[in-house]
TIMAR-974516 format. One record per residue: x, y, z of N, C-alpha, C in turn. Coordinates in steps of 0.1 Angstrom, whole numbers, padded with zeros to 4 digits, always signed. Layout:
BEGIN
XYZXYZXYZ
...
***
This chain:
BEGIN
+0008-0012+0000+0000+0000+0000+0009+0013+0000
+0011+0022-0008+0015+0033-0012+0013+0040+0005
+0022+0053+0009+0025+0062+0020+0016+0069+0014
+0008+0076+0024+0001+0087+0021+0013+0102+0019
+0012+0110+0012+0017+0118+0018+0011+0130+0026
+0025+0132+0038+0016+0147+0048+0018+0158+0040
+0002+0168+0045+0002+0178+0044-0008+0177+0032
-0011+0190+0027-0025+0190+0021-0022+0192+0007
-0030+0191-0002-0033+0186-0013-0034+0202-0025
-0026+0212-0023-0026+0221-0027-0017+0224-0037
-0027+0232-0043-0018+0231-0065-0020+0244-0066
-0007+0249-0067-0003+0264-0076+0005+0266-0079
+0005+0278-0077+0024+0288-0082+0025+0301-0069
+0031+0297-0061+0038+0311-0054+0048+0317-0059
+0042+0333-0068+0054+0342-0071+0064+0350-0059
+0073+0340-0055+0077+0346-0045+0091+0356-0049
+0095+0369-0042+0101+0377-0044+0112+0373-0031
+0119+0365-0034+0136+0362-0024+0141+0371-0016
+0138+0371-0004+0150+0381+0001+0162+0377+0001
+0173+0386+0003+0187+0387+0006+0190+0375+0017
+0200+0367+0011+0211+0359+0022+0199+0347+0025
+0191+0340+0014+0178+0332+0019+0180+0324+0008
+0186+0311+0006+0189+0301-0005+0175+0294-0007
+0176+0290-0020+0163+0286-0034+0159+0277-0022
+0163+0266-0019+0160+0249-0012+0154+0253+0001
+0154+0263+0011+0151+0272+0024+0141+0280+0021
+0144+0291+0008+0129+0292+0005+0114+0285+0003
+0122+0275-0006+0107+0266-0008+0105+0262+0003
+0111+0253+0012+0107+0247+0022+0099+0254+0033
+0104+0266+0036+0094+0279+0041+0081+0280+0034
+0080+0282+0026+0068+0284+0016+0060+0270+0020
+0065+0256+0014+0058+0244+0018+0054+0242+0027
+0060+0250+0041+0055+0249+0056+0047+0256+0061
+0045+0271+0055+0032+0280+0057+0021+0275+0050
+0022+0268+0039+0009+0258+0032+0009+0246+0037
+0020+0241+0041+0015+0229+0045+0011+0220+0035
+0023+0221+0025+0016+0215+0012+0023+0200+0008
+0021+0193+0004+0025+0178+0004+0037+0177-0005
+0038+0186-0014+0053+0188-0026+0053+0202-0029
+0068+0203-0031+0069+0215-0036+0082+0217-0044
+0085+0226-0053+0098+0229-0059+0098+0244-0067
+0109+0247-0073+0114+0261-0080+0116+0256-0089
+0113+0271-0099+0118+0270-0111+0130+0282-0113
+0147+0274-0113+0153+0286-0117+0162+0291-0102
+0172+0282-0096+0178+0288-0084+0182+0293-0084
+0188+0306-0076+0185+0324-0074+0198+0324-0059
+0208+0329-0064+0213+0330-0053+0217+0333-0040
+0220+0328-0029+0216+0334-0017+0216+0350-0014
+0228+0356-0026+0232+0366-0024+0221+0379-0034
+0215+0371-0044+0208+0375-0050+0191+0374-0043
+0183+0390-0047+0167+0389-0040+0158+0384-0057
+0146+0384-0053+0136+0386-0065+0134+0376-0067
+0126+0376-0080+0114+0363-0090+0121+0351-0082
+0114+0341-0077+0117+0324-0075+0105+0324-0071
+0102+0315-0086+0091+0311-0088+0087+0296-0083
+0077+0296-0072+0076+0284-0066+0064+0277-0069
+0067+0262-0068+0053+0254-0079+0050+0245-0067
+0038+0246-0058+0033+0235-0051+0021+0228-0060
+0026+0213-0053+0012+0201-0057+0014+0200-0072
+0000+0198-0077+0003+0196-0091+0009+0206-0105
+0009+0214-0098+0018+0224-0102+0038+0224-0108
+0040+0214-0096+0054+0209-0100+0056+0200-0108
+0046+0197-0118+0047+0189-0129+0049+0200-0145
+0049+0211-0139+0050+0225-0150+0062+0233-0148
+0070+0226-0141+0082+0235-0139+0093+0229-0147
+0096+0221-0147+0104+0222-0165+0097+0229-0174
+0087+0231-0178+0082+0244-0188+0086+0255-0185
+0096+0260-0177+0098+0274-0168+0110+0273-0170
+0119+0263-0168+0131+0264-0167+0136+0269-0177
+0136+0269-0195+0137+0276-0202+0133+0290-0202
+0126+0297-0196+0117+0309-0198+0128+0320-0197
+0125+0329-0204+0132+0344-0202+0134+0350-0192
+0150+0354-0189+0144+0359-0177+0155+0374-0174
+0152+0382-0170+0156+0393-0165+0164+0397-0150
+0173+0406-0154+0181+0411-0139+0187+0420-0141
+0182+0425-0131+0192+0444-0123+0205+0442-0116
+0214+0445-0116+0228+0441-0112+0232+0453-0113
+0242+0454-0102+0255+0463-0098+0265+0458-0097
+0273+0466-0105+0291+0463-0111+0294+0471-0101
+0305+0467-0091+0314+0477-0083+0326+0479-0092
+0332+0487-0100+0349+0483-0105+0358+0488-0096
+0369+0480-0102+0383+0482-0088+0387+0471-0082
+0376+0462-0083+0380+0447-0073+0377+0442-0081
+0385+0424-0084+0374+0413-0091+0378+0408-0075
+0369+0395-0080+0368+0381-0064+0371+0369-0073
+0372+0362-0067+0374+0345-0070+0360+0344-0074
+0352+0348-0061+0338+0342-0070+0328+0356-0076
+0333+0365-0078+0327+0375-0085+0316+0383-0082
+0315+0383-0068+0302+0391-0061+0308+0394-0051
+0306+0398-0042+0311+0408-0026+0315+0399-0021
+0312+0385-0022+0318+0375-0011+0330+0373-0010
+0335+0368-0023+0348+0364-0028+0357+0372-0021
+0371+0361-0023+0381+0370-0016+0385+0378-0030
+0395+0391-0027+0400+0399-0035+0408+0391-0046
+0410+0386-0058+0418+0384-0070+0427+0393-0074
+0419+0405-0076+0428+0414-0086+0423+0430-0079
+0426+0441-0085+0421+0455-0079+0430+0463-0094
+0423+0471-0095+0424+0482-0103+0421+0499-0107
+0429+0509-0112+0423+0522-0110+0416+0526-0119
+0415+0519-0129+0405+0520-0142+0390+0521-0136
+0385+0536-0142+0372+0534-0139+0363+0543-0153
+0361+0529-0159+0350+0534-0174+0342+0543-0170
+0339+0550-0182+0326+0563-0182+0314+0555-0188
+0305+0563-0188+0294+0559-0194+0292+0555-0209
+0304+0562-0217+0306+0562-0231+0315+0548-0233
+0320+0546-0225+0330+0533-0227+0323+0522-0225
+0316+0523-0215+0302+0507-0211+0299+0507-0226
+0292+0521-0228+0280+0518-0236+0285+0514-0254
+0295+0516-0253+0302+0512-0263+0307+0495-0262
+0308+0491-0254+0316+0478-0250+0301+0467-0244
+0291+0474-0244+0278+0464-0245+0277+0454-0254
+0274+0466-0268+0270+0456-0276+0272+0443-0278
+0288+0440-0277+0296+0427-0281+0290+0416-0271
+0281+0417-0261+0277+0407-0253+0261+0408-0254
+0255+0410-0266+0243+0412-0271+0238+0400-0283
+0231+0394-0279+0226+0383-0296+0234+0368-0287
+0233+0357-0295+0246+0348-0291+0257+0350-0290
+0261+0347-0279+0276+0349-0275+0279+0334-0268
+0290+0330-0265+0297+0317-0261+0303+0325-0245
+0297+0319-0234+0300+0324-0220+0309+0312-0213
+0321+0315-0211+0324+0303-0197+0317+0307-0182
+0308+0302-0179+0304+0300-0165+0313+0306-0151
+0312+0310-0144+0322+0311-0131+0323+0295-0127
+0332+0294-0116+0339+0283-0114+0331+0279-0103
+0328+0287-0093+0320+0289-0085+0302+0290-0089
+0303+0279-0095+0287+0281-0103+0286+0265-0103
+0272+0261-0105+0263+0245-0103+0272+0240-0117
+0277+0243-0126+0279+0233-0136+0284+0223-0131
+0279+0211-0137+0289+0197-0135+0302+0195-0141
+0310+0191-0136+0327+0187-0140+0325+0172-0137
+0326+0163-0146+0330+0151-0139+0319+0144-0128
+0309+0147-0128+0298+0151-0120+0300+0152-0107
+0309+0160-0106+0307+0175-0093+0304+0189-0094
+0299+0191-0085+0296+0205-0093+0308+0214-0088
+0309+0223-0098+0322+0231-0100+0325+0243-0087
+0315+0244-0081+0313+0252-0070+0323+0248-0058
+0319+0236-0056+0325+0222-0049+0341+0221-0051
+0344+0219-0063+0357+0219-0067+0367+0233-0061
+0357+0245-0069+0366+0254-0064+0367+0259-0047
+0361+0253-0039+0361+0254-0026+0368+0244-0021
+0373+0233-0024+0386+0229-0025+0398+0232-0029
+0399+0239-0038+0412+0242-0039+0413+0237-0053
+0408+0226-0058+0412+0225-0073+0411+0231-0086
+0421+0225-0093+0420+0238-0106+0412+0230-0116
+0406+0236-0123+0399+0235-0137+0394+0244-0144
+0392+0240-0153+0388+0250-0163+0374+0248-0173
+0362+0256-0171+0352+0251-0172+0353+0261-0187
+0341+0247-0200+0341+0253-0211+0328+0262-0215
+0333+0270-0227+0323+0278-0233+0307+0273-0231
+0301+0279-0233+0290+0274-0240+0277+0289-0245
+0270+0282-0255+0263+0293-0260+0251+0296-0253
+0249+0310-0250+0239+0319-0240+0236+0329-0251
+0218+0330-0246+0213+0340-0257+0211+0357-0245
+0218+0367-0256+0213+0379-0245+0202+0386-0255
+0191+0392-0249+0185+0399-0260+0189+0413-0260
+0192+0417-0244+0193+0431-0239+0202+0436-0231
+0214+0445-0231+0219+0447-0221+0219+0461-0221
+0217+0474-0209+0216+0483-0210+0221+0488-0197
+0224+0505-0194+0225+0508-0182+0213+0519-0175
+0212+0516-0167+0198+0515-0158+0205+0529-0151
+0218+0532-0145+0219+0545-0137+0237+0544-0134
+0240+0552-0131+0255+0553-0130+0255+0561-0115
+0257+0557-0104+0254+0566-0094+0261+0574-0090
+0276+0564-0090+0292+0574-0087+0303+0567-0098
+0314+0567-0097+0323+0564-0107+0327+0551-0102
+0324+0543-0090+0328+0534-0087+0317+0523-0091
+0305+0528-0094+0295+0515-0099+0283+0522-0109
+0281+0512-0117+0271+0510-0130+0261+0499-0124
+0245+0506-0130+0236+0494-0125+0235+0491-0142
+0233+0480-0138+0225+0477-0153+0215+0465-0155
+0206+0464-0170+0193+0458-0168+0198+0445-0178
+0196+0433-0179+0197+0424-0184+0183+0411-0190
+0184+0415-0201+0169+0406-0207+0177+0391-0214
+0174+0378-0207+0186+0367-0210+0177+0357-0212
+0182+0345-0219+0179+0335-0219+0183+0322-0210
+0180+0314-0210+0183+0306-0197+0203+0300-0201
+0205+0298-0189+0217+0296-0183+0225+0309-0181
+0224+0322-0183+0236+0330-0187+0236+0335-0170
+0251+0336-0171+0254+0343-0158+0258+0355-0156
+0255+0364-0146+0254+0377-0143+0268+0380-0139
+0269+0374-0133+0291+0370-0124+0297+0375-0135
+0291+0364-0146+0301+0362-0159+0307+0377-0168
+0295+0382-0169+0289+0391-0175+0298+0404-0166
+0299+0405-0155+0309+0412-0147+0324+0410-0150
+0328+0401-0151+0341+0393-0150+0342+0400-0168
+0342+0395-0176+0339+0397-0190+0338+0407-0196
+0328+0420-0190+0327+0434-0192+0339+0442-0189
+0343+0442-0174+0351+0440-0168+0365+0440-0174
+0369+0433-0181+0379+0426-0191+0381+0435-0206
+0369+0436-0211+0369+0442-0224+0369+0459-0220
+0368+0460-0208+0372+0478-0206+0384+0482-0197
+0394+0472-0198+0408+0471-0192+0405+0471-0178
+0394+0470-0169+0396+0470-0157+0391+0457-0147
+0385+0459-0138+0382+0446-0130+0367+0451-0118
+0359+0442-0118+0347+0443-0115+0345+0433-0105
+0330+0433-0100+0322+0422-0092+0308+0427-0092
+0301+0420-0089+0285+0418-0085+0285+0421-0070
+0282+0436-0068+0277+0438-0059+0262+0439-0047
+0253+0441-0059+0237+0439-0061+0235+0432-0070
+0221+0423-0071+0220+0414-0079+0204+0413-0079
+0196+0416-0085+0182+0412-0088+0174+0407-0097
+0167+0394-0094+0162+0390-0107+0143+0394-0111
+0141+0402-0118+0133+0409-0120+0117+0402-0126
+0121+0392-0136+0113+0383-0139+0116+0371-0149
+0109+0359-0145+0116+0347-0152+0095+0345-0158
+0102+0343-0171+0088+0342-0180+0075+0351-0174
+0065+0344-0174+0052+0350-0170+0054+0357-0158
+0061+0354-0147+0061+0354-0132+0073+0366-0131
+0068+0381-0124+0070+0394-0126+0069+0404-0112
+0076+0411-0112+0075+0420-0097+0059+0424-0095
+0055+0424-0111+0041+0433-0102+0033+0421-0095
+0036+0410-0096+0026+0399-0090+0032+0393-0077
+0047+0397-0078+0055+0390-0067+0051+0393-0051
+0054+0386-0042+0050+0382-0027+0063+0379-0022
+0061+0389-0011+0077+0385+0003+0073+0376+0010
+0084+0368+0015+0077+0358+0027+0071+0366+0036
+0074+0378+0044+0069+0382+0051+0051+0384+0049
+0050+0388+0037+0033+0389+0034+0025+0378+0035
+0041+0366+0029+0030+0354+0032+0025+0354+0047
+0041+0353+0053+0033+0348+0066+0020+0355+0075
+0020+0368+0068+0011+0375+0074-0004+0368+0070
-0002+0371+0056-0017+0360+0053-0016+0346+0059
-0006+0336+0062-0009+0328+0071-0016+0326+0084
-0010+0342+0093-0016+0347+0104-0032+0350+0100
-0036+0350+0093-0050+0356+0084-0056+0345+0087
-0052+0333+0075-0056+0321+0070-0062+0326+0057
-0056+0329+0052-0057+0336+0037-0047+0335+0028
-0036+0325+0027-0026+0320+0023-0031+0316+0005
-0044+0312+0005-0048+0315-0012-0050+0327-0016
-0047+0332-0010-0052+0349-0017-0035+0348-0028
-0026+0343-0024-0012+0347-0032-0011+0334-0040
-0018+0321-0038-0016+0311-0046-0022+0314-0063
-0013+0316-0074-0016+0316-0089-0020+0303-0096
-0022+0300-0102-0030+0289-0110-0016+0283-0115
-0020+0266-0120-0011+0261-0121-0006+0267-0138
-0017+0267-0142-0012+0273-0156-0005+0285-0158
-0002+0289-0147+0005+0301-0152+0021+0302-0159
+0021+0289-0156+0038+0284-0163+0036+0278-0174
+0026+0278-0183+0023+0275-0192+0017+0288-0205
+0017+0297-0201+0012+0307-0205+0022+0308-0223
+0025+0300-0228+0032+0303-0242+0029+0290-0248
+0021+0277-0242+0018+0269-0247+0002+0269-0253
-0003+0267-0264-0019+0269-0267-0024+0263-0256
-0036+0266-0258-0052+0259-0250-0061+0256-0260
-0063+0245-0260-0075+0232-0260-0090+0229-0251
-0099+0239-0255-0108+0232-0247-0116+0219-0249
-0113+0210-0241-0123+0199-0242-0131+0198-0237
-0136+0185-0243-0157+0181-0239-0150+0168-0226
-0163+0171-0215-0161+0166-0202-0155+0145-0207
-0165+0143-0219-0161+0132-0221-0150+0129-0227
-0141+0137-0233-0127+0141-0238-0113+0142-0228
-0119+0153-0213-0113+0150-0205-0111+0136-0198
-0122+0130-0195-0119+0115-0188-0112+0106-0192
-0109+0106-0210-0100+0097-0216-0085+0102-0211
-0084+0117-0212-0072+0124-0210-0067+0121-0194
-0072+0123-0187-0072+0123-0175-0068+0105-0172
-0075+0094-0182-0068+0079-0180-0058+0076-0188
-0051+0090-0195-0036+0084-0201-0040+0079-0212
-0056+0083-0220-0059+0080-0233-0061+0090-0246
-0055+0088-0256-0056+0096-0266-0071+0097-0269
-0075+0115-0275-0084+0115-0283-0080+0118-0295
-0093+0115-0302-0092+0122-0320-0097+0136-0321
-0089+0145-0325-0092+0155-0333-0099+0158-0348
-0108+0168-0343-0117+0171-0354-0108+0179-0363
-0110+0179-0374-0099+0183-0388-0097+0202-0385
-0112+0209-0378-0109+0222-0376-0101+0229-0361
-0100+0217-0353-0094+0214-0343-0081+0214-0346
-0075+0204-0357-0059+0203-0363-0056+0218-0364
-0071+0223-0374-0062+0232-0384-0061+0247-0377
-0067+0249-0360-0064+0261-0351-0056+0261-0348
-0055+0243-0343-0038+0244-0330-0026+0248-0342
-0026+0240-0353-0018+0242-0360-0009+0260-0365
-0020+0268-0361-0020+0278-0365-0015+0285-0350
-0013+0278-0343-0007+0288-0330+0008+0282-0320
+0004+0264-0328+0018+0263-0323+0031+0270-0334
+0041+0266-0322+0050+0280-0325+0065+0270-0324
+0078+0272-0334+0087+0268-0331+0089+0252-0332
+0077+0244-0336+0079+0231-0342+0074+0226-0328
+0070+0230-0319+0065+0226-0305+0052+0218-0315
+0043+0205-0305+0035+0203-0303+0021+0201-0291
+0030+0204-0282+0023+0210-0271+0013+0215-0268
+0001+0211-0261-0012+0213-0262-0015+0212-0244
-0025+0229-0240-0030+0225-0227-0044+0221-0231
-0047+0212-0223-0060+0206-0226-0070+0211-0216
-0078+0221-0216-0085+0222-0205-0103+0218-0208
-0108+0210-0195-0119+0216-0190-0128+0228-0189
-0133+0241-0192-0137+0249-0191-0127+0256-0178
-0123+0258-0166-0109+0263-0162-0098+0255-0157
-0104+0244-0159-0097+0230-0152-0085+0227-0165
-0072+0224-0160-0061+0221-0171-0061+0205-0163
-0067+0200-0177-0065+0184-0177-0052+0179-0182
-0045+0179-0190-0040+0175-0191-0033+0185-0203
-0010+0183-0204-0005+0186-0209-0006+0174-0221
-0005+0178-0234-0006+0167-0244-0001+0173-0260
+0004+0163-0266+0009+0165-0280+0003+0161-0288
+0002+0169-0298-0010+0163-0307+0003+0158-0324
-0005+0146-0326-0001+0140-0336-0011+0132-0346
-0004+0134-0357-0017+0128-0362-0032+0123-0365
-0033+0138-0359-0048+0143-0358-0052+0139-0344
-0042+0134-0335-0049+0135-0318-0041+0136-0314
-0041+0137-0299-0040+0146-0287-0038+0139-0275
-0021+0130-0277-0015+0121-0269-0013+0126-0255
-0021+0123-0243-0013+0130-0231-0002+0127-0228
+0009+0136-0221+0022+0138-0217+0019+0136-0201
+0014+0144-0193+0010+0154-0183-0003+0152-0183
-0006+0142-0173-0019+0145-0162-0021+0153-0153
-0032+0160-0151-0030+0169-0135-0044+0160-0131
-0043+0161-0117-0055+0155-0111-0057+0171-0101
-0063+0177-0109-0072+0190-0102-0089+0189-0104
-0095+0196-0091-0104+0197-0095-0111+0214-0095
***
């Protein structure tokens, strides 16, 4: 006989807004314990040092967070120049120090080149796997390696404010994997001087955005309430770039037992017209009920992704 699991049976999305010095794994678990929810996970870990978007998926909801992990996502950062670190943010010990301090004409000239595809090596001090450890690990030991390229899309890099001559903020529109460190370390580099990540915010990853975002503190207050769904978002909100399908109640039942339906030929020929990028991906819903994620082929509509909501 299967373990029940504790805790209740609750399916959303908490757009939670991270505070400072509070790691991704601590967050959720906070979050999972003011709901009291039976599972929980993030999409997209945010680091201790960094606040903002971590987007959290309880219940059946965490079956939609690989759909997120690709998503777009945005960040506000402050370059201090004068210092680099080993690990490229305020923590690190000192590496290097410098008197070079770019103007505004020099950034904004030395942007572009980290704009469109570009090939990023990672910090060393970052989750990549080496050998399957992560490289973080490594370099907190003491060993040397050398982590390789790999291709990161930027769409946008801009500056947001220049406050004094010792730091530039600036706004970053990326695609998944690229690093902010990096982007320090690198800038940093191509304007003869030496940098770090001082401030670090991530502003929004796909759908999920400051104007919707929630502090723990608010949660817990709605806890104190018992009003803790007032901040829970629908599971579909991590879905919001995939079509919708509505189906008929007796459409959902097959879906919902891991059975294909058949599509009607004017059915083919909508979805056809909105999927995007060779995706097949189809949300299937109930009237607001998301039954099931599903691929359509061959004129039907294979489920991938059951949700058992009601």
């Amino acid at each position: 006989m299967a373990r029940r699991r504790k805790g209740l049976a609750i399916s959303g999305w908490i757009n939670l807004d991270k505070p400072y010095d509070f790691g991704s794994t601590q967050a959720v678990g906070r979050v999972r314990w003011l709901f009291n929810a039976q599972k929980a996970g993030h999409a997209g870990t945010l680091d201790p040092l960094a606040t903002g978007i971590l987007p959290i998926a309880l219940g059946e909801a965490t079956k939609t967070v690989s759909y997120l992990m690709d998503a777009d996502k945005t960040y506000r950062f402050t370059l201090a120049w004068g210092r680099a670190t080993a690990t490229f943010d305020r923590e690190g010990e000192t590496t290097a120090t410098s008197d070079v301090r770019p103007d505004r004409t020099q950034i904004e000239a030395a942007l572009g080149a980290f704009i469109g595809e570009i090939i990023q090596v990672p910090p060393n001090y970052s989750a990549v796997r080496v050998e399957g450890e992560r490289a973080y690990d490594l370099a907190r030991s003491g060993a040397e390696f050398e982590l390789a390229g790999r291709p990161v899309r930027i769409d946008d890099l801009r500056i947001v404010s220049i406050p004094d001559i010792d730091h530039v903020e600036l706004e970053m529109d990326c695609g998944k994997g690229t690093y902010v460190r990096a982007i320090a370390r690198d800038l940093a580099e191509a304007l003869g001087t030496c940098a770090h990540v001082s401030a670090l915010r991530r502003t929004r990853v796909g759908p999920f955005t400051e104007h919707s975002a929630i502090g723990l503190e608010k949660l817990e207050e709605l806890s104190h309430k018992a009003a803790l769904p007032e901040a829970l978002l629908p599971v579909t909100t991590a879905l919001d770039d995939i079509p919708v399908l509505a189906v008929t109640a007796e459409d959902a039942f097959r879906l919902a037992q891991g059975r294909s339906i058949v599509l009607v030929p004017r059915q083919v020929e909508t979805l056809r017209g909105r999927l995007q990028g060779g995706s097949r991906m189809v949300s299937a819903m109930e009237g607001e009920r998301l039954v099931a994620l599903a691929e359509m082929r061959a004129g039907q509509l294979n489920p991938v992704r059951v949700f058992q909501l009601t």
